[in-house]
N, CA, C and O atoms as a DFTB+ gen file, in Angstrom:
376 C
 N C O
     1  1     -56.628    -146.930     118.749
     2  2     -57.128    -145.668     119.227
     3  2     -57.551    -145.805     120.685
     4  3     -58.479    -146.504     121.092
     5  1     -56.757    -145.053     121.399
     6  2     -57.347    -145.157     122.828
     7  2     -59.145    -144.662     122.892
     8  3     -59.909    -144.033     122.160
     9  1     -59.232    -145.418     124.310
    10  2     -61.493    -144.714     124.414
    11  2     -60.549    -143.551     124.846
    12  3     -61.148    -142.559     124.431
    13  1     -59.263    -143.070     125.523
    14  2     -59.404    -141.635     126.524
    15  2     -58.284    -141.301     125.452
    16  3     -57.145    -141.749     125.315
    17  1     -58.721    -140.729     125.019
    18  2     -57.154    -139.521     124.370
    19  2     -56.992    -138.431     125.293
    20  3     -57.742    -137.694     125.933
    21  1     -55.519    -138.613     125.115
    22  2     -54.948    -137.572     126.709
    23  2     -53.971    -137.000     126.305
    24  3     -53.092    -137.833     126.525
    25  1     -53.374    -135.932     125.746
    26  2     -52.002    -135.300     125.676
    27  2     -51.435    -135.138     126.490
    28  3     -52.200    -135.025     127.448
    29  1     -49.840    -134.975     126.965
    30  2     -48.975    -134.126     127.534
    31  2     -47.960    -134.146     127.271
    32  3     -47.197    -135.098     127.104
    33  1     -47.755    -132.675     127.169
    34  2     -45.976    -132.186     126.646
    35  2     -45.173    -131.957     127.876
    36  3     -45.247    -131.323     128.929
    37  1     -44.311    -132.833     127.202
    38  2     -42.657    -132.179     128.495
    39  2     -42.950    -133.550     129.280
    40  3     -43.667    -134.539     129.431
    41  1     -41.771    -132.780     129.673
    42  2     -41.106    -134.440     130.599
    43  2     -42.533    -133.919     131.880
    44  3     -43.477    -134.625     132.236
    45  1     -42.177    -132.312     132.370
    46  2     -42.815    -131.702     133.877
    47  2     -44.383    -132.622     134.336
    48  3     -44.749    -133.347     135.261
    49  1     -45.134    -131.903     132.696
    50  2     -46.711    -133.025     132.572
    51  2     -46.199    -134.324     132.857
    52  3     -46.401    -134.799     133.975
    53  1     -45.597    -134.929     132.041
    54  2     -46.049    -136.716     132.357
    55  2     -45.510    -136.969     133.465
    56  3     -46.091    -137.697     134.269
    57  1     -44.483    -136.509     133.695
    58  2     -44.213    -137.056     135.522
    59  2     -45.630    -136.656     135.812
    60  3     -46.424    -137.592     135.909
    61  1     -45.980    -135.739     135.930
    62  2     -47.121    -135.111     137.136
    63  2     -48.244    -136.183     137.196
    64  3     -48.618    -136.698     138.250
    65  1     -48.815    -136.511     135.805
    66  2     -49.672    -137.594     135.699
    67  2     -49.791    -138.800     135.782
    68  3     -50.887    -139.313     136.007
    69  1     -48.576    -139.568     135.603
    70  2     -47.884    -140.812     136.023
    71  2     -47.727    -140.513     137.386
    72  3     -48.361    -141.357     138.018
    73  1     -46.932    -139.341     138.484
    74  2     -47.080    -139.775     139.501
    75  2     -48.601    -139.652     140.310
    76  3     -48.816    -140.453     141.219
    77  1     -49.282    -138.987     140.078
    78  2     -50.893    -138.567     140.407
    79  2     -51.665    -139.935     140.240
    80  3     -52.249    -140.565     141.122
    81  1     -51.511    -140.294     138.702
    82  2     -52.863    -141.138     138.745
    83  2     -51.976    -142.583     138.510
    84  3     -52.279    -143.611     139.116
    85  1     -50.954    -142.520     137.639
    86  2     -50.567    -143.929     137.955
    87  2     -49.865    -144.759     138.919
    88  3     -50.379    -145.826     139.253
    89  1     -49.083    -144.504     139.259
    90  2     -48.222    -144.530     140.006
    91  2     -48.449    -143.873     141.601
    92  3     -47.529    -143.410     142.276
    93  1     -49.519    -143.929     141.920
    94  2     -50.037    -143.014     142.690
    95  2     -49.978    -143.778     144.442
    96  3     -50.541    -143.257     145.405
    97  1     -49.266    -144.926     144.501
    98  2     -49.620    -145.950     145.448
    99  2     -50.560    -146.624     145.856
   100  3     -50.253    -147.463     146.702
   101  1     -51.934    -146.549     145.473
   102  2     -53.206    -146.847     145.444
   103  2     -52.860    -147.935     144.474
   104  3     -53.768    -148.695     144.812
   105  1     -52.264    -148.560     143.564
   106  2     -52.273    -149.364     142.176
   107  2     -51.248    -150.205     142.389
   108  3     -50.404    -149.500     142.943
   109  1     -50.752    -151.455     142.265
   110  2     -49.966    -151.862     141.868
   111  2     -50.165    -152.689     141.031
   112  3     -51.156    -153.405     140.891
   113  1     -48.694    -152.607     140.078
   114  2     -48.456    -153.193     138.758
   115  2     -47.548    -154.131     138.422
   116  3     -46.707    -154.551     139.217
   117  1     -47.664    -154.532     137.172
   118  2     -46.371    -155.581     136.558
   119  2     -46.545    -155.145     135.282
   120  3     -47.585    -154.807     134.718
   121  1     -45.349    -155.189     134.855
   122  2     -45.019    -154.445     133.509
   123  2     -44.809    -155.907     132.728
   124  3     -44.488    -156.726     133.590
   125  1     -44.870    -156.507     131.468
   126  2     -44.129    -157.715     130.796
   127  2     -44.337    -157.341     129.551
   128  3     -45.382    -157.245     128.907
   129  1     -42.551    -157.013     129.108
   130  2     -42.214    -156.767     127.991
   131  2     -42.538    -157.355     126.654
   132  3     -42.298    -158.558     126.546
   133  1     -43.102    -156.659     125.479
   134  2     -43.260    -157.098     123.898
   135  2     -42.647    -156.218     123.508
   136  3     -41.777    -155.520     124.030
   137  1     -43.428    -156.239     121.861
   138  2     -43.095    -155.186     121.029
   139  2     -44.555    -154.877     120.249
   140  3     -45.521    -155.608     120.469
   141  1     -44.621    -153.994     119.528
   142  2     -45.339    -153.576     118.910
   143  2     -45.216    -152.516     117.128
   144  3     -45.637    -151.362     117.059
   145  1     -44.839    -152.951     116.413
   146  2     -44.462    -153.067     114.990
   147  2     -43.032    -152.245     115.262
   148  3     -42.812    -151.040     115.137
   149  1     -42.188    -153.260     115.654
   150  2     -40.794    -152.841     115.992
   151  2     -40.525    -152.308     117.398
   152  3     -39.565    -152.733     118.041
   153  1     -41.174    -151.586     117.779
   154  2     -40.769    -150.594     118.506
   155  2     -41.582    -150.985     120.047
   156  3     -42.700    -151.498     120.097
   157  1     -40.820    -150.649     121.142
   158  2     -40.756    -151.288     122.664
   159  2     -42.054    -151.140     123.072
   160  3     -42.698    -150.170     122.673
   161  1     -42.717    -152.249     124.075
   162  2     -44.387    -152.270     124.416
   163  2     -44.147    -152.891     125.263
   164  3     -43.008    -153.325     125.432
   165  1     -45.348    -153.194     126.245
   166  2     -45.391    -153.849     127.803
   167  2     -46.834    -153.770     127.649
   168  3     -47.584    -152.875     127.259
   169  1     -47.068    -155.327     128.194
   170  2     -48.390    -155.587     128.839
   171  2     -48.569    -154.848     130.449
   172  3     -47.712    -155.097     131.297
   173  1     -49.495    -154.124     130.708
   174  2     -49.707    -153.589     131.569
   175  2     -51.189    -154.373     132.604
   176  3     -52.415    -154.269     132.570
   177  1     -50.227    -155.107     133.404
   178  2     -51.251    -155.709     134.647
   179  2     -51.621    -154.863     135.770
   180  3     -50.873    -153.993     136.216
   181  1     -52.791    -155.126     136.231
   182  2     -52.974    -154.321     137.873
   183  2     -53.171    -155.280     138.431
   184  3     -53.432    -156.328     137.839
   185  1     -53.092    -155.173     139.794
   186  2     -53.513    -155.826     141.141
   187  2     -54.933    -156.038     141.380
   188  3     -55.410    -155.303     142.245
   189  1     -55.668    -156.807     140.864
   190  2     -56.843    -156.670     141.299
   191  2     -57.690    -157.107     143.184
   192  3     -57.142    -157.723     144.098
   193  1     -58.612    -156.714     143.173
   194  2     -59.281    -157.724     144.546
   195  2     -59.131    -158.813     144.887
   196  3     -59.270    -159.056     146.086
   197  1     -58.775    -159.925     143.924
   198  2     -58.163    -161.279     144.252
   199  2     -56.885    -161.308     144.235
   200  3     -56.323    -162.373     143.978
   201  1     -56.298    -160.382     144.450
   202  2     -54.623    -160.927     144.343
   203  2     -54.306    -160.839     143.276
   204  3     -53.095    -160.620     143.296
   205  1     -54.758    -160.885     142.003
   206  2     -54.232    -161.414     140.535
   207  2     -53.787    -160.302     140.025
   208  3     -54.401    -159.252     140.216
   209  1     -52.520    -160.356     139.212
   210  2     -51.943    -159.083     138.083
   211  2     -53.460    -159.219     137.009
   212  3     -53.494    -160.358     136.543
   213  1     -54.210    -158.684     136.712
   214  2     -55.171    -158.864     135.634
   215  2     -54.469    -157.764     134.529
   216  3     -53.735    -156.805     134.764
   217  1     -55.042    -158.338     133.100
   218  2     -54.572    -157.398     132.508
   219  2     -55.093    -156.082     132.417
   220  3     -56.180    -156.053     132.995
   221  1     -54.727    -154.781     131.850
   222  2     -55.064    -153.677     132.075
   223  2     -55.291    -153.257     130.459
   224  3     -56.314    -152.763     129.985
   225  1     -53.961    -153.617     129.701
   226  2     -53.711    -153.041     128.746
   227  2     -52.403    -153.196     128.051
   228  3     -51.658    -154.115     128.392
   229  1     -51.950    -152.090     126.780
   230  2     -50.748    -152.245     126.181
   231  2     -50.011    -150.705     125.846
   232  3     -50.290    -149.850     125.005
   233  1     -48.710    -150.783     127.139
   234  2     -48.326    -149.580     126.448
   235  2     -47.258    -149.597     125.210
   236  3     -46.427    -150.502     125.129
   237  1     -47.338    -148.462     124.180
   238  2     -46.227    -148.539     123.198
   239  2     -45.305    -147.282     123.698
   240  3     -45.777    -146.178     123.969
   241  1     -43.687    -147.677     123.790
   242  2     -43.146    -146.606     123.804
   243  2     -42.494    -146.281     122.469
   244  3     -42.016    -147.194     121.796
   245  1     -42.455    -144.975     122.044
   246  2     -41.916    -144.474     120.808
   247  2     -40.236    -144.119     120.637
   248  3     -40.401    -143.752     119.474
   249  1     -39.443    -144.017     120.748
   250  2     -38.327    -143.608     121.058
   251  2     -38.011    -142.895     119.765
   252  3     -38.432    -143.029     118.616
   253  1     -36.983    -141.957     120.427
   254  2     -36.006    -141.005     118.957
   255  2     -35.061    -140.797     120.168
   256  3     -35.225    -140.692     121.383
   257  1     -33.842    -140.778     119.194
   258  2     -32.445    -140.455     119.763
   259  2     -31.999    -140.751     120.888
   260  3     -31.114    -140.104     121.448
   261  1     -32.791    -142.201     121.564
   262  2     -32.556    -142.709     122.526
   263  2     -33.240    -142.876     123.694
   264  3     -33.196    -143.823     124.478
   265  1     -34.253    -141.269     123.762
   266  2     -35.100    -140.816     124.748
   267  2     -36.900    -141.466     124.316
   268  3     -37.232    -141.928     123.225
   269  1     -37.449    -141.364     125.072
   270  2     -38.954    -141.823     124.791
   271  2     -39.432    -140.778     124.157
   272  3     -39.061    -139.717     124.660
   273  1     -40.210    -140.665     123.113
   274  2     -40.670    -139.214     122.309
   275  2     -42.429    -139.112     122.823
   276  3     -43.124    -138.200     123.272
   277  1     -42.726    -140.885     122.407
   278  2     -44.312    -141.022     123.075
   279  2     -44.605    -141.836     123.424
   280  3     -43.994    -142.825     123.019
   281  1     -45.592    -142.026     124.295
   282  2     -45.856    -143.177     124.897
   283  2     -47.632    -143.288     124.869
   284  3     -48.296    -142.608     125.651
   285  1     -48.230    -144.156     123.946
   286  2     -49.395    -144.656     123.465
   287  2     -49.866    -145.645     124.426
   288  3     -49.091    -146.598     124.503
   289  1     -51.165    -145.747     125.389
   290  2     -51.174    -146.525     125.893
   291  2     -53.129    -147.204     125.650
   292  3     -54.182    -146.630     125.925
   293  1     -52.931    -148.318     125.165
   294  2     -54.289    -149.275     124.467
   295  2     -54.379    -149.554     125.793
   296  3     -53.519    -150.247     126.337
   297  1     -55.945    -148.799     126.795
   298  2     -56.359    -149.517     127.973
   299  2     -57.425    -150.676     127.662
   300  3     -58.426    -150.741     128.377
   301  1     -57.298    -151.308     126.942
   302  2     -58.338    -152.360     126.508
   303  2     -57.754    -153.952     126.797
   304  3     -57.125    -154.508     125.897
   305  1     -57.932    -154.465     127.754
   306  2     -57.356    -155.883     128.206
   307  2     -57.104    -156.633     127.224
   308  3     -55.986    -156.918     126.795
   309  1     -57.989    -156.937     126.881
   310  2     -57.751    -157.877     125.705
   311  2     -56.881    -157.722     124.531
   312  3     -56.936    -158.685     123.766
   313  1     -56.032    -156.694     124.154
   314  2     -55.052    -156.062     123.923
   315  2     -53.805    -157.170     124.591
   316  3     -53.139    -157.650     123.674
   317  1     -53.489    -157.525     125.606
   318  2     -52.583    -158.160     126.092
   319  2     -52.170    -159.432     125.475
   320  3     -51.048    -159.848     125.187
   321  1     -53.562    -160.049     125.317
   322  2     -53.538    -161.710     124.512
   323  2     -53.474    -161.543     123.454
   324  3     -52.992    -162.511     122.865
   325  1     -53.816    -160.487     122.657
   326  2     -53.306    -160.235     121.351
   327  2     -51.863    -159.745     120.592
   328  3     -51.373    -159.620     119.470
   329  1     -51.513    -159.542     122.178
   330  2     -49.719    -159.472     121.804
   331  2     -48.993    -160.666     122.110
   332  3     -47.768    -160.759     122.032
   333  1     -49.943    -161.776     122.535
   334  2     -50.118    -163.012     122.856
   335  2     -49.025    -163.411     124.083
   336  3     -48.178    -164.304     124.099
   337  1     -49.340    -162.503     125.001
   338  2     -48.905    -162.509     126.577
   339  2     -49.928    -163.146     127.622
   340  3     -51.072    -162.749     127.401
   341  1     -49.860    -163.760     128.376
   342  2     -50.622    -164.667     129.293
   343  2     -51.755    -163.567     129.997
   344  3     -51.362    -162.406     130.111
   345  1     -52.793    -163.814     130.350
   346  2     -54.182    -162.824     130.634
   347  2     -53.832    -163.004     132.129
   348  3     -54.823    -163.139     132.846
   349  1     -52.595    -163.036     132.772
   350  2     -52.206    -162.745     134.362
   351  2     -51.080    -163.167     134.427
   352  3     -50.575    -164.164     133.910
   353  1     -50.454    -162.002     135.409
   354  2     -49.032    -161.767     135.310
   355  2     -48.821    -161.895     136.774
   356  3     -48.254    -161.034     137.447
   357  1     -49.522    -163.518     137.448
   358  2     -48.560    -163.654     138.556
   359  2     -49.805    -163.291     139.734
   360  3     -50.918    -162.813     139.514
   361  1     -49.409    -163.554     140.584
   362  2     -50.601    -162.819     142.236
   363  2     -49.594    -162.235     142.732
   364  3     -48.524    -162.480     142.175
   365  1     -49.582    -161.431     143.738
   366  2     -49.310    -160.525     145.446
   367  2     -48.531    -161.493     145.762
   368  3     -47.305    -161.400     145.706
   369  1     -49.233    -162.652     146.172
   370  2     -48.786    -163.450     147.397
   371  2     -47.635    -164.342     146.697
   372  3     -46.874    -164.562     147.639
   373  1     -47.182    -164.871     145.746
   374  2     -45.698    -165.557     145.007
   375  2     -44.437    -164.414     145.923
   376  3     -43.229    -164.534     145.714
């Protein structure tokens, strides 16, 4: 259960919010692929003040008929090592 439950329908919303708040250039990220009871997930790192990818979280994507239907995202770090992915994904400076 996410702490923020957030809806949005349509492709129009989640672009808008992915490009606004995530993706917003202020952030940078590293994505590193799992799974999550079958179905496609990524550890989600940020850039922190030291240089380091720290972890952020775990997104799940849902798929039907090829396309993404939802996308669930666990902002709780510790979430990452429990998909048992390394707690930093790398520095800036590599």
């Amino acid at each position: 259960m996410p702490p923020i439950p957030s809806w949005y329908r349509g492709r129009a919303a989640i672009e808008r919010v992915l490009r606004s708040v995530v993706f917003d250039g202020k952030r940078s990220w590293r994505m590193v692929p799992t799974a999550a009871n079958g179905q496609l997930a990524v550890g989600a790192y940020e850039l922190d003040s030291s240089g380091v990818y720290a972890p952020h979280g775990v997104t799940v994507l849902t798929l039907r008929g090829g396309l993404i239907d939802e996308i669930s995202h666990f902002r709780t770090p510790s979430m990452v090592e429990r998909f048992g992915l390394s707690l930093q994904a790398g520095s800036d400076a590599g």
